[in-house]
GUTI-352220 format. One record per atom (N, C-alpha, C): atom name; residue number from 0; x, y, z. Coordinates in Angstrom, 3 decimals, always signed. Atoms other than C-alpha are relative to their C-alpha. Layout:
BEGIN
CA; NUM; X; Y; Z
...
This chain:
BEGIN
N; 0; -0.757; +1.077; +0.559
CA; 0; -20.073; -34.717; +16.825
C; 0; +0.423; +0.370; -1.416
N; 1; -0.771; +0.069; +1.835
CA; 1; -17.794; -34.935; +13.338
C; 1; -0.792; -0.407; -0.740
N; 2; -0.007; +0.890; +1.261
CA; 2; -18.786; -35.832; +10.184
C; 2; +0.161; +0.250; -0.999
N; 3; -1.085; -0.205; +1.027
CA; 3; -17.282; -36.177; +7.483
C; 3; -0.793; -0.859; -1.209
N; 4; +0.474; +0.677; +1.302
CA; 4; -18.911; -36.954; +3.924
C; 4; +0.756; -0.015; -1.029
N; 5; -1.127; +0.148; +1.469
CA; 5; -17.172; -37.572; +0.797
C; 5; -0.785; -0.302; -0.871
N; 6; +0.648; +0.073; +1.265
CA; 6; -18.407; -37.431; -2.529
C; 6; +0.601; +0.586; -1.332
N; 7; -0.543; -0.549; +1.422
CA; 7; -17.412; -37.010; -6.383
C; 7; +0.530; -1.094; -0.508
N; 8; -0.317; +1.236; +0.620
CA; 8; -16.418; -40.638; -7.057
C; 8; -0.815; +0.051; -1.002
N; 9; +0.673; +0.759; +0.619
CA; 9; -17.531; -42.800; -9.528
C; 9; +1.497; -0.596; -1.584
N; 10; -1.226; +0.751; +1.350
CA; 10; -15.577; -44.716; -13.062
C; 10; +0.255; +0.976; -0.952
N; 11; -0.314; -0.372; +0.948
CA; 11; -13.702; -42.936; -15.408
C; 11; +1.337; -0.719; -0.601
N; 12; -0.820; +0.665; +1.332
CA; 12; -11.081; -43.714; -18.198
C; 12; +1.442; +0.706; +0.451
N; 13; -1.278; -0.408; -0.570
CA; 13; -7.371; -43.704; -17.524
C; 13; +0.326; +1.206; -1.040
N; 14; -0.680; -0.930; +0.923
CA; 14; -5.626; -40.366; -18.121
C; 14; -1.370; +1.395; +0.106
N; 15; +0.635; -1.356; +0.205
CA; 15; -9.158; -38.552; -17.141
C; 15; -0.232; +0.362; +1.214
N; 16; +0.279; -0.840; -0.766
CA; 16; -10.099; -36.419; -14.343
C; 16; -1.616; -0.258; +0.751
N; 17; +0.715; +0.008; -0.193
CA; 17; -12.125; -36.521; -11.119
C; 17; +0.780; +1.087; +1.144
N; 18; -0.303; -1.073; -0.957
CA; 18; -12.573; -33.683; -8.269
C; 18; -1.003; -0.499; +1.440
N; 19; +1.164; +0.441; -0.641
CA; 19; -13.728; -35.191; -5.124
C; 19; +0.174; +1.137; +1.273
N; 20; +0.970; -0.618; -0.827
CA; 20; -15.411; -33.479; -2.350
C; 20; +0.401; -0.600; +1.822
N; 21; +0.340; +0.365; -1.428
CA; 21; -15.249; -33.592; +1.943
C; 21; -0.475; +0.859; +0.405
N; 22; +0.461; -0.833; -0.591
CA; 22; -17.507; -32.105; +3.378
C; 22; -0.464; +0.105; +1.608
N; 23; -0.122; +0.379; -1.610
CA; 23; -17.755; -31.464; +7.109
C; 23; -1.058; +0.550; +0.657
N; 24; +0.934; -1.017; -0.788
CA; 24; -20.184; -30.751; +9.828
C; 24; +0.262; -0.111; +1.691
N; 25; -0.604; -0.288; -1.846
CA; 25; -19.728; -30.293; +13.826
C; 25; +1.236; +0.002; +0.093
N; 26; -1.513; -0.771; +0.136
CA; 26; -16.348; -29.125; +12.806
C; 26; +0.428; +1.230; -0.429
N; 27; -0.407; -1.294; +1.018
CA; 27; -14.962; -25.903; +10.984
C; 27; +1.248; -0.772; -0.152
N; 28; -1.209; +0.367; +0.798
CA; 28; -12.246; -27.347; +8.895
C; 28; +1.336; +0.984; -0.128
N; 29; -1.190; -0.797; -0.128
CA; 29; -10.051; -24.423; +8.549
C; 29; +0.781; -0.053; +1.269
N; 30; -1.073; +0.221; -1.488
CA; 30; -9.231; -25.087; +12.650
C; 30; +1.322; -1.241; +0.098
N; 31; -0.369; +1.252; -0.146
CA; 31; -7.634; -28.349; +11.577
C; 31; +0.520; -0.905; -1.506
N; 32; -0.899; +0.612; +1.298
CA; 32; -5.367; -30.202; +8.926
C; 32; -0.927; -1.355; -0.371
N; 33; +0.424; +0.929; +0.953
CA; 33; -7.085; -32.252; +6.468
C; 33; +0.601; -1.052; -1.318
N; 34; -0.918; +1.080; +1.069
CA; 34; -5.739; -35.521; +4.622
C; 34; -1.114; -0.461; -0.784
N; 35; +0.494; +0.785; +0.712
CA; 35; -7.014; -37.455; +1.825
C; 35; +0.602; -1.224; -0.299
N; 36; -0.712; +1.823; -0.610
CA; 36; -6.644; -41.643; +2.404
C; 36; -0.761; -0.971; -1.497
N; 37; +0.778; +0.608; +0.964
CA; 37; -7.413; -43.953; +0.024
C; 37; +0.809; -1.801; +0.399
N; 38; -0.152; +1.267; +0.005
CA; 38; -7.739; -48.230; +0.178
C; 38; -0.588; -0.275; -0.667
N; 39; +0.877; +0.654; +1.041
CA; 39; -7.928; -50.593; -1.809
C; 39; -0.154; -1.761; +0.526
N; 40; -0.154; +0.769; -0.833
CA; 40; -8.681; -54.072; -0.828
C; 40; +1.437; -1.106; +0.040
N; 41; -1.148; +0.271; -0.485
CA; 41; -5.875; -56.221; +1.121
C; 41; +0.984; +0.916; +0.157
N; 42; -0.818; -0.637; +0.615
CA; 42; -4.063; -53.320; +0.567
C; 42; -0.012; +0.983; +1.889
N; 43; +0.362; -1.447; -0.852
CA; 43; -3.493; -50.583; +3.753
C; 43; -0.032; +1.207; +0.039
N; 44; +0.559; -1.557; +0.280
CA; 44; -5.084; -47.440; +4.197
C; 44; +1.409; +1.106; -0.413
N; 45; -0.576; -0.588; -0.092
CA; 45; -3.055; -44.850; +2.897
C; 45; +0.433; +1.075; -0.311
N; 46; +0.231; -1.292; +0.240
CA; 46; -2.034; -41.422; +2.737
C; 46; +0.465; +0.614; -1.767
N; 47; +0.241; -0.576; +1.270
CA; 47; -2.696; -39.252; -0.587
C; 47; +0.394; +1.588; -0.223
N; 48; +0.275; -1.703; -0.486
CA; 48; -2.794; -35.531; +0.461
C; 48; -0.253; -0.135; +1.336
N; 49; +0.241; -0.286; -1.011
CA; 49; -2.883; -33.385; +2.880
C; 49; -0.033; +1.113; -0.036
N; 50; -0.351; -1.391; -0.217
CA; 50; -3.336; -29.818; +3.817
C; 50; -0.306; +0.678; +1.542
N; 51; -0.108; -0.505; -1.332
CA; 51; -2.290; -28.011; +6.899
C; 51; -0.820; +1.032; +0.519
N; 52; +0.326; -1.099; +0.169
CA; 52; -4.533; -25.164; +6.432
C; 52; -0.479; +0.518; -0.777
N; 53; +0.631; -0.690; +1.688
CA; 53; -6.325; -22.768; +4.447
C; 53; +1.232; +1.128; -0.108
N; 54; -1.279; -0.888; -0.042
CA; 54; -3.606; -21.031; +2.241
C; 54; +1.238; -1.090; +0.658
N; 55; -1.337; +0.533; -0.705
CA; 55; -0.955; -23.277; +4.072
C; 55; +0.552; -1.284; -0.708
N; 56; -1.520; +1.419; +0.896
CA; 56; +1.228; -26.306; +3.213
C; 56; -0.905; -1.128; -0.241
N; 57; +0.841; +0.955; +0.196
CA; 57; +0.150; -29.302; +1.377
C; 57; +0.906; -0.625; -0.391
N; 58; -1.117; +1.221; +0.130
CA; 58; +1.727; -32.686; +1.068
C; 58; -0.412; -1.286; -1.184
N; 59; +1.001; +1.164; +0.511
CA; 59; +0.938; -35.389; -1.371
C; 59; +1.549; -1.514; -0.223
N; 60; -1.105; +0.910; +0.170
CA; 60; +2.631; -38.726; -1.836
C; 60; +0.325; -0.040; -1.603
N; 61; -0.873; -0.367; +0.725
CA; 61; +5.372; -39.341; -4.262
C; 61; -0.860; -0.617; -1.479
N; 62; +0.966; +0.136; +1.024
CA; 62; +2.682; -41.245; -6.487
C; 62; -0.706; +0.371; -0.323
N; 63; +0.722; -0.666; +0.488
CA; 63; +0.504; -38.860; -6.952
C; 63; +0.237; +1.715; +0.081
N; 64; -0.243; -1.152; +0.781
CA; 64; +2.501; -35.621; -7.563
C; 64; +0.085; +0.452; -1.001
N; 65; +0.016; -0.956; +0.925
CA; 65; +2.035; -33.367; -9.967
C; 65; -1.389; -0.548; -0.963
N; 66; +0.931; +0.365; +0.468
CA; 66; -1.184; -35.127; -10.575
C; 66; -1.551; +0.291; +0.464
N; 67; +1.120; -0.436; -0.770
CA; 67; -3.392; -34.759; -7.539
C; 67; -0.247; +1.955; +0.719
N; 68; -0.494; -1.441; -0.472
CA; 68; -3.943; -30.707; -6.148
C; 68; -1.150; -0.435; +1.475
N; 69; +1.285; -0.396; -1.372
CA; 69; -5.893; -30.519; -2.069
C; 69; +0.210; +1.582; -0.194
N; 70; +0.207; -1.437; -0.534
CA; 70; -7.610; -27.303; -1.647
C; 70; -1.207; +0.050; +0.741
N; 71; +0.703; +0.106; -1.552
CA; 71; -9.674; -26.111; +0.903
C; 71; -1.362; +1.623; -0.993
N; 72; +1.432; -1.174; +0.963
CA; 72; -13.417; -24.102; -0.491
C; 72; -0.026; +1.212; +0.845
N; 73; +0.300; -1.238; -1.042
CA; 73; -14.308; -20.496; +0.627
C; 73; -0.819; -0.249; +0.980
N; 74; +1.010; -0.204; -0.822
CA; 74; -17.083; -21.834; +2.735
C; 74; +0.770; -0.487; +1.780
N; 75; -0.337; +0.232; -1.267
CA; 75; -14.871; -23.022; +5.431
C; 75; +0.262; -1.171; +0.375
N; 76; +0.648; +1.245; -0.509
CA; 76; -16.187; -26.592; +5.332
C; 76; +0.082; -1.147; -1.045
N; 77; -0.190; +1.036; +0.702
CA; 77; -15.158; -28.409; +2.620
C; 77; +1.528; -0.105; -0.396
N; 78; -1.216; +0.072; +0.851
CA; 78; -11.897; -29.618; +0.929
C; 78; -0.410; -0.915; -0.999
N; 79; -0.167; +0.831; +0.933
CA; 79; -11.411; -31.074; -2.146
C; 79; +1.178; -0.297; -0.271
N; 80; -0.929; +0.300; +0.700
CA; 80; -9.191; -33.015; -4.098
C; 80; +0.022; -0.638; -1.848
N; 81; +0.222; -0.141; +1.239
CA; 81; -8.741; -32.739; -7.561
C; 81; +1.437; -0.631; -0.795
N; 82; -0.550; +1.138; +0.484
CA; 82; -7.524; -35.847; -9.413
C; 82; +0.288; +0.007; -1.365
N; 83; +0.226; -0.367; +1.320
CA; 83; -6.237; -35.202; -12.742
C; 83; +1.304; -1.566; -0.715
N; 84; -0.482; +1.159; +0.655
CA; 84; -4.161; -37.901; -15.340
C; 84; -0.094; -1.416; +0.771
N; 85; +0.650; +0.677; -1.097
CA; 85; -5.823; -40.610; -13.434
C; 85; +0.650; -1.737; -0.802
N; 86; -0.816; +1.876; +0.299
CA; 86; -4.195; -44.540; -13.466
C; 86; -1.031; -1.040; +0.690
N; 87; +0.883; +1.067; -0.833
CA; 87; -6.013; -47.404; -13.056
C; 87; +0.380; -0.367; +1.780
N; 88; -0.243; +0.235; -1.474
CA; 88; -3.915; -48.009; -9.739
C; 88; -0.192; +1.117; +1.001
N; 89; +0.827; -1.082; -0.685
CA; 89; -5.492; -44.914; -8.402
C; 89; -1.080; -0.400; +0.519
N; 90; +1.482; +0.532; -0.010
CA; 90; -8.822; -46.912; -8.220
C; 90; +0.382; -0.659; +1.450
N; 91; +0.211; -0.087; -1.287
CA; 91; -9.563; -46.878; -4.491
C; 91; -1.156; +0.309; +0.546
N; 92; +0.915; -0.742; -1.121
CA; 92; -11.730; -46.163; -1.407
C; 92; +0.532; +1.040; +0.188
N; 93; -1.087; -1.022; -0.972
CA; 93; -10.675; -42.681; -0.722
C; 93; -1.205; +0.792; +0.871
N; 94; +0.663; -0.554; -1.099
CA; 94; -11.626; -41.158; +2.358
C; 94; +0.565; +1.148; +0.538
N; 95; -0.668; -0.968; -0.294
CA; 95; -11.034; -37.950; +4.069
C; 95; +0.144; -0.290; +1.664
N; 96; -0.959; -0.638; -1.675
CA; 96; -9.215; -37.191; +7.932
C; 96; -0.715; +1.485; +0.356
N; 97; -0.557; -0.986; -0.992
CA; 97; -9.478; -34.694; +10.365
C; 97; +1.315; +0.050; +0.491
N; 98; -0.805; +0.416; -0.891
CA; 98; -6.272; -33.853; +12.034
C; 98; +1.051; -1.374; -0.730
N; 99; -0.701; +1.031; +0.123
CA; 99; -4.348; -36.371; +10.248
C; 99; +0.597; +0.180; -1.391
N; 100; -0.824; -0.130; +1.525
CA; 100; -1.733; -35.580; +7.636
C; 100; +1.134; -1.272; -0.405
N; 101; -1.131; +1.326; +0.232
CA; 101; +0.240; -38.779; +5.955
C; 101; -0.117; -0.073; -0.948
N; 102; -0.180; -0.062; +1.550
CA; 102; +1.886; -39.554; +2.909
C; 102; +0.315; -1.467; -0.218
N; 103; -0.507; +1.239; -0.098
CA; 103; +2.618; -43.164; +3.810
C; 103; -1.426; -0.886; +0.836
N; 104; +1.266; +0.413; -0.393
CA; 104; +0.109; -45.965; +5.270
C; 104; +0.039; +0.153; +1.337
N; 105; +0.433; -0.635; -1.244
CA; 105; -1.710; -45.131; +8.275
C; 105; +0.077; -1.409; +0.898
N; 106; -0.509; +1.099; -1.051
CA; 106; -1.240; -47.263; +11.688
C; 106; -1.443; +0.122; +0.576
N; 107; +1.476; +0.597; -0.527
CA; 107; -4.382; -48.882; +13.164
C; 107; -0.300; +1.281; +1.678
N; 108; +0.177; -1.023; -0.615
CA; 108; -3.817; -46.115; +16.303
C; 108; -0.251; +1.584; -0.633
N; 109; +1.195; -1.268; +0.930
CA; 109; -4.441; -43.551; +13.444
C; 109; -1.232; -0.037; -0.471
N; 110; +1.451; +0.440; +0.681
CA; 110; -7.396; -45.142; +12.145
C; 110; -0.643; +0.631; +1.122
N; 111; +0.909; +0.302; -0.697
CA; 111; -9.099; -45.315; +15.611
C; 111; +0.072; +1.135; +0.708
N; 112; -0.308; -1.302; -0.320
CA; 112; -7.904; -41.894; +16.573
C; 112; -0.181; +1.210; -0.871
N; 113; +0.499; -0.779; +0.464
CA; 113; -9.113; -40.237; +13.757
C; 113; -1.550; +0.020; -0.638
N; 114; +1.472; -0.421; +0.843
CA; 114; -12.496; -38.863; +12.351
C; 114; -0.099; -0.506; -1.466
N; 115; +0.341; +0.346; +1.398
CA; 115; -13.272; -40.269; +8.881
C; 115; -1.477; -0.278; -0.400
N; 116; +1.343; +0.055; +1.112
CA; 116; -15.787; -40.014; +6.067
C; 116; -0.005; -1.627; -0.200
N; 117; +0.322; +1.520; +0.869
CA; 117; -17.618; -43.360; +4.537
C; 117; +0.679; -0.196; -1.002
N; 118; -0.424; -0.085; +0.844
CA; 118; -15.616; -43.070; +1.636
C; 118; -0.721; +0.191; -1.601
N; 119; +0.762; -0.397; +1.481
CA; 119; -16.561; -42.347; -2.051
C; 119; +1.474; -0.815; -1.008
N; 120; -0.887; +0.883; +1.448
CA; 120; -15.186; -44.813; -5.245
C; 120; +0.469; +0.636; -0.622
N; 121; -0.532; -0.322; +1.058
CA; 121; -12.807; -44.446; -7.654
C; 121; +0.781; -0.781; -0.637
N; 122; -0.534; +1.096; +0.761
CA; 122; -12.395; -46.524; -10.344
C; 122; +0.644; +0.592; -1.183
N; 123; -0.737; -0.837; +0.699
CA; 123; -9.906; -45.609; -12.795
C; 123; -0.050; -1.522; -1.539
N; 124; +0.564; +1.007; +0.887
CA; 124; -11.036; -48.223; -16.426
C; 124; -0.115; +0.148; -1.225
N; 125; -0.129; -0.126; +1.259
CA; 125; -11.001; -48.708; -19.812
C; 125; -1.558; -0.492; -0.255
């Protein structure tokens, strides 16, 4: 079976930097495109990043270019995403995907069709 952990949240100050963490197990990650999702409440899940691959194409939405970077670790089994000039409206649940690349919000047949982590906080605060 999948699973998918996430970690590297927690509060920081607008404008600073966090690098979060997915880490996977009864998978190898490099077989399979990895997104990064984030909700907040009332709000729907939605896509942040993505990467097709190790080495390969990565997507992020139009609100968080040139801000957020996905990369994928030498061990095979993790990706990160590394959150830099950080806005309070960044402050989310973000969660990581298997298999599921989107830059827009996800449809309740993606939810229930994909693998996801518990999520890890991020509060973005003065």
């Amino acid at each position: 079976q999948v699973q998918l952990v996430e970690s590297g949240g927690g509060l920081v100050q607008p404008g600073g930097s966090l690098r979060l963490s997915c880490a996977a197990s009864g998978i190898t990650l490099d077989y399979y495109a990895v997104g990064w999702f984030r909700q907040v409440p009332g709000k729907e899940r939605e896509g942040v990043a993505c990467s097709t691959g190790r080495d390969g194409a990565t997507y992020y939405a139009n609100s968080v270019k040139g801000r957020f970077t996905v990369s994928r670790g030498e061990d095979k089994n993790t990706v990160y995403l590394q959150m830099n000039s950080l806005k309070p409206e960044d402050t989310a649940l973000y969660y990581c995907a298997v298999d599921l690349c989107s830059t827009g919000s996800v449809t309740k047949l993606q939810i229930d069709s994909t693998s996801w982590g518990q999520g890890t906080q991020v509060t973005v605060s003065s």
